[in-house]
N, C-alpha and C positions, 0 to 999 in steps of 0.2 A: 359443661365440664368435658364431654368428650371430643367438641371444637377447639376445647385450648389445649389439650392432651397432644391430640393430636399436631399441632403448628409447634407447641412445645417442640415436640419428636425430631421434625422439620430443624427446627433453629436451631438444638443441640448438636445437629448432624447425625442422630440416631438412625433416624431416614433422609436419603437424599435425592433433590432432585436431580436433576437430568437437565442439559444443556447439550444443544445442538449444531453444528457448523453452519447454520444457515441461519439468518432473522426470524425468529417465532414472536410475532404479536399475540398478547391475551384481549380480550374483550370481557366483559364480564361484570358483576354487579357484588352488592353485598347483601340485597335482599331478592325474594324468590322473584322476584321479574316485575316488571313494568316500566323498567327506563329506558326500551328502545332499543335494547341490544341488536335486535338484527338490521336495524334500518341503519345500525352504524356499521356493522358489518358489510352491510349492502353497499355504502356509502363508501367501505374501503376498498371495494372488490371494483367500485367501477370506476373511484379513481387509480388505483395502483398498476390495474390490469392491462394499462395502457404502457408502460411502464417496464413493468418486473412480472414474469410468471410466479403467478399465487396462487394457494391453494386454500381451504378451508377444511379443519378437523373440528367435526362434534361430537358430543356423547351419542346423539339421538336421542333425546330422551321421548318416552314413550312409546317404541319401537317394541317390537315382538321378535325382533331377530336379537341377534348374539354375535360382538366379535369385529373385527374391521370387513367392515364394507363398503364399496363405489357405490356413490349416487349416482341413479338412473333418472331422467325426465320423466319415463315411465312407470318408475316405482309410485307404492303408496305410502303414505304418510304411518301405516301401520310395519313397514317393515324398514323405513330409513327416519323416521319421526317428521315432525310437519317442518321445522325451520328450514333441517337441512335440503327437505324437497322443495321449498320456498325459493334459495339461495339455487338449487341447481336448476328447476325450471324458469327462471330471471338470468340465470349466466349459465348456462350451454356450455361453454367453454371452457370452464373454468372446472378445473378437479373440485369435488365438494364430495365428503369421507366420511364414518363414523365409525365411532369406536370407543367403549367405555373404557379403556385405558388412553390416554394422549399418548404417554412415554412408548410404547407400544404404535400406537397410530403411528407418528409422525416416521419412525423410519419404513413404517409399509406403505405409507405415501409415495416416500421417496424410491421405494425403490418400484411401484409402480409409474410414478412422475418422474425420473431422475433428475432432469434439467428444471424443476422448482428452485426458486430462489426466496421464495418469502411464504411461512405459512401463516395463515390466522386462527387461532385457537378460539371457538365459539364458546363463550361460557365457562371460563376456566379460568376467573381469578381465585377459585376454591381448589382448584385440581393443584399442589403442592408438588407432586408427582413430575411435574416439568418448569423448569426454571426460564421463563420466556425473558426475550430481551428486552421487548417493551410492553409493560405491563397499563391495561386502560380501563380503569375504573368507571361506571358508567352510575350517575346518584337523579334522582327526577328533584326537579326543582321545588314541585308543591310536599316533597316527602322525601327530602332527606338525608340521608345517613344520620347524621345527626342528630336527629329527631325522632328516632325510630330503638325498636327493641329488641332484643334475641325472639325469635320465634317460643311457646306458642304467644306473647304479650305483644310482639310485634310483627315484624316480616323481614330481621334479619337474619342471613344465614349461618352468622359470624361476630363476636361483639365489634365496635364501632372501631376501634385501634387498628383491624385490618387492614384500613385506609391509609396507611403507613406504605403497606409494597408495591401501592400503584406510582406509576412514574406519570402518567397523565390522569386526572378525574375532568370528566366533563357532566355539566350537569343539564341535562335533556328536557326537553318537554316545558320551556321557559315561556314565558308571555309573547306574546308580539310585540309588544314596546315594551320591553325590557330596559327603565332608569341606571343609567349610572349609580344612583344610590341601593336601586337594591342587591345592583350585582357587588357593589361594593361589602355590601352586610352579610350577603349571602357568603364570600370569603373570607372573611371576617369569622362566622360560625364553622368552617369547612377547616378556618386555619392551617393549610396546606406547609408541608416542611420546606423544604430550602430546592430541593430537587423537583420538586412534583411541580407542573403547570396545571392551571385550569382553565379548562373553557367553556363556554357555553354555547348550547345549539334548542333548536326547533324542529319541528314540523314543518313540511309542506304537503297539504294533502291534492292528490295530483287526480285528472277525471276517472270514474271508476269505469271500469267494462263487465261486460255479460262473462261469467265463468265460465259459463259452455262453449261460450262465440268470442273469443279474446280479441278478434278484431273488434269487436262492436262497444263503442264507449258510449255510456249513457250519463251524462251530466246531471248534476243536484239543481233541482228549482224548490222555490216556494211552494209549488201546488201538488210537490209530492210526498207521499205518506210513508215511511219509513219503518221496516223492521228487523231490526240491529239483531241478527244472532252472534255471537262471542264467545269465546270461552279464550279470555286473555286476563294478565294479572290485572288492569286497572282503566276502565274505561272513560273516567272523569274528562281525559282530555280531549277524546274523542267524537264523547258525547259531545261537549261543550262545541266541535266543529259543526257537528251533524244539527244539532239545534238550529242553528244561524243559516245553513242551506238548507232544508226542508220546512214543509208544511208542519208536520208532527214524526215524532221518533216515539217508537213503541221497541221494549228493548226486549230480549232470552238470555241473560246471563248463565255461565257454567267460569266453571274453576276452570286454570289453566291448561291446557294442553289438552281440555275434555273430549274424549272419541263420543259422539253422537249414535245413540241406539235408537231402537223403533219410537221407546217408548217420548223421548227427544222430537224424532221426527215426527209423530203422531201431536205431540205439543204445538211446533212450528208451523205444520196446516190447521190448525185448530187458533191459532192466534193469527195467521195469517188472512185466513177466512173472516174474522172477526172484524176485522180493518173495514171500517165502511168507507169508500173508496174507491173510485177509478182511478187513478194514477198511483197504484202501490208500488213496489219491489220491497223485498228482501235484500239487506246489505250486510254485507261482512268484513272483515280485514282478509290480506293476504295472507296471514301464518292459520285463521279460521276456515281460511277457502279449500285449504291442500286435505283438511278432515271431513266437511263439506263433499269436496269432490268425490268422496268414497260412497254415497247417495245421490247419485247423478239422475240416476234410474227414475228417482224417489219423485225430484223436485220437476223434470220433465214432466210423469206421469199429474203428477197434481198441479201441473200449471202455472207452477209458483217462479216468477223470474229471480235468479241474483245475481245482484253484481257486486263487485269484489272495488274496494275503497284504498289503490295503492298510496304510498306516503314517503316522502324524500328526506332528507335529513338536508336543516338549511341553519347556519351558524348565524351569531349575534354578532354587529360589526366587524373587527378585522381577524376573529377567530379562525377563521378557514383557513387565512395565509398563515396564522402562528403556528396552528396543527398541523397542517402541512407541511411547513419546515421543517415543524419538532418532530416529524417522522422519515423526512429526507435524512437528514441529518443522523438518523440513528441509522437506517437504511445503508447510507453512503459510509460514515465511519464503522460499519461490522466487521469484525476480524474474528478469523474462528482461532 
């Protein structure tokens, strides 16, 4: 009730958003996470940045700070949240901000960045508060929109109708030989309106390296023994890699965006020790690695190796060139 109130408020004009003289991309989902948002982010940052100067605004969620703030490479994941440290230690270059207001954010961007020409809004197809030019829907293939419930029955944020103000939905996390007929079915169920395109994308998981030693890449074989700490919405897909390149996977789940305390850490050497085993490590993802690192001390002192399991965003047939047009194109016709 207080989701449709709210968008209600929105639609009447009761509140309004906010529209910018420059391209604002959303990214963003409809349920609490799991379909890839930053790796498509990531995906945006490194092809645009060739390009067009882009910027990145997020909430931070899980932050202890307050307010707009510049990501540092040397910040921690407690004072800028983990994506956004994620996003600024992979791209240096690149302005990466946060701030629990957008509407507020994007003009202290600018007027710290003046010469921005494109921002991307992490996380913000719920943020009503800015009226992005192109709005990117983002639904996991094994789960949905469709198929899913308002929270607490399901894991949406928002009922299913939302899917209405995205101008692209792409559906992530798809097969590796993904048929003709299921992507057919699959739009089919998604039934997209007349304006919205869909695409579909995958994974590529790319060789992991030591967290401590980022030069140092350590490649997955058969004869080694795996233990998965996480704290991300949905490991299904992950697992299912990790399976096929290791000997065995022993997994630590936690809820999303979880900060790891002693009693955590005291877990992980006790499960890790458990592992009978010469060829062990510890693996993780890169948005678990930036909460991780805040125990560096920890994993040194006990011995414990980890290496961090980066992942690319790679499209279904001729998606890439569609996508990328359908965002030239909005890019190149913007008029403030």
């Amino acid at each position: 009730m207080g989701v449709s109130m709210r968008n209600l408020l929105y639609q009447t004009g009761l509140l309004r958003s906010v529209r910018f003289d420059l391209p604002v991309i959303s990214v963003g989902n409809l349920s609490v996470g799991g379909t890839g948002k930053s790796p498509h982010i990531e995906y945006l940052l490194k092809w645009l940045d060739d390009y067009i100067q882009v910027g990145v605004l997020s909430r931070g969620y899980g932050r202890k700070t307050y307010g707009f703030r510049e990501v540092q490479p040397m910040d921690d994941a407690t004072e800028v949240g983990d994506e956004p440290l994620q996003f600024k230690r992979k791209f240096r270059e690149i302005p990466v901000t946060v701030s629990e207001s957008r509407a507020l954010g994007v003009p202290q961007m600018l007027k710290s960045y003046p010469h921005l020409q494109c921002v991307l809004l992490d996380d913000a197809f719920q943020h009503l508060a800015v009226k992005p030019g192109l709005n990117i829907l983002l639904t996991e293939y094994s789960k949905p929109f469709t198929r899913d419930w308002l929270l607490p029955s399901g894991r949406l944020r928002e009922w299913r109708a939302a899917y209405r103000r995205a101008d692209i939905i792409i559906v992530t996390k798809t097969p590796d030989q993904l048929s003709n007929e299921q992507r057919v079915m699959l739009l089919r169920e998604i039934n997209p309106f007349p304006k919205q395109r869909v695409y579909f994308s995958k994974y590529r998981y790319e060789t992991p390296y030591d967290l401590f030693r980022q030069g140092i890449r350590r490649p997955l074989d058969l004869d080694t023994d795996l233990l998965l700490v996480s704290a991300i919405a949905n490991t299904d897909y992950l697992l299912h890699y990790l399976g096929r390149n290791a000997r065995s996977v022993h997994t630590i789940e936690h809820e999303d965006h979880h900060f790891f305390n002693e009693a955590d850490l005291s877990d992980i050497a006790r499960r890790f020790s458990s592992i009978n085993s010469d060829n062990k490590v510890l693996i993780t993802t890169e948005k678990d690695a930036t909460r991780l690192d805040l125990h560096r001390s920890f994993f040194i002192e006990h011995k414990i190796p980890v290496i961090v399991l980066p992942i690319a965003v790679e499209w279904v047939g001729a998606d890439e060139y569609r996508f990328q047009e359908e965002v030239k194109r909005y890019l190149l016709d913007f008029k403030v």
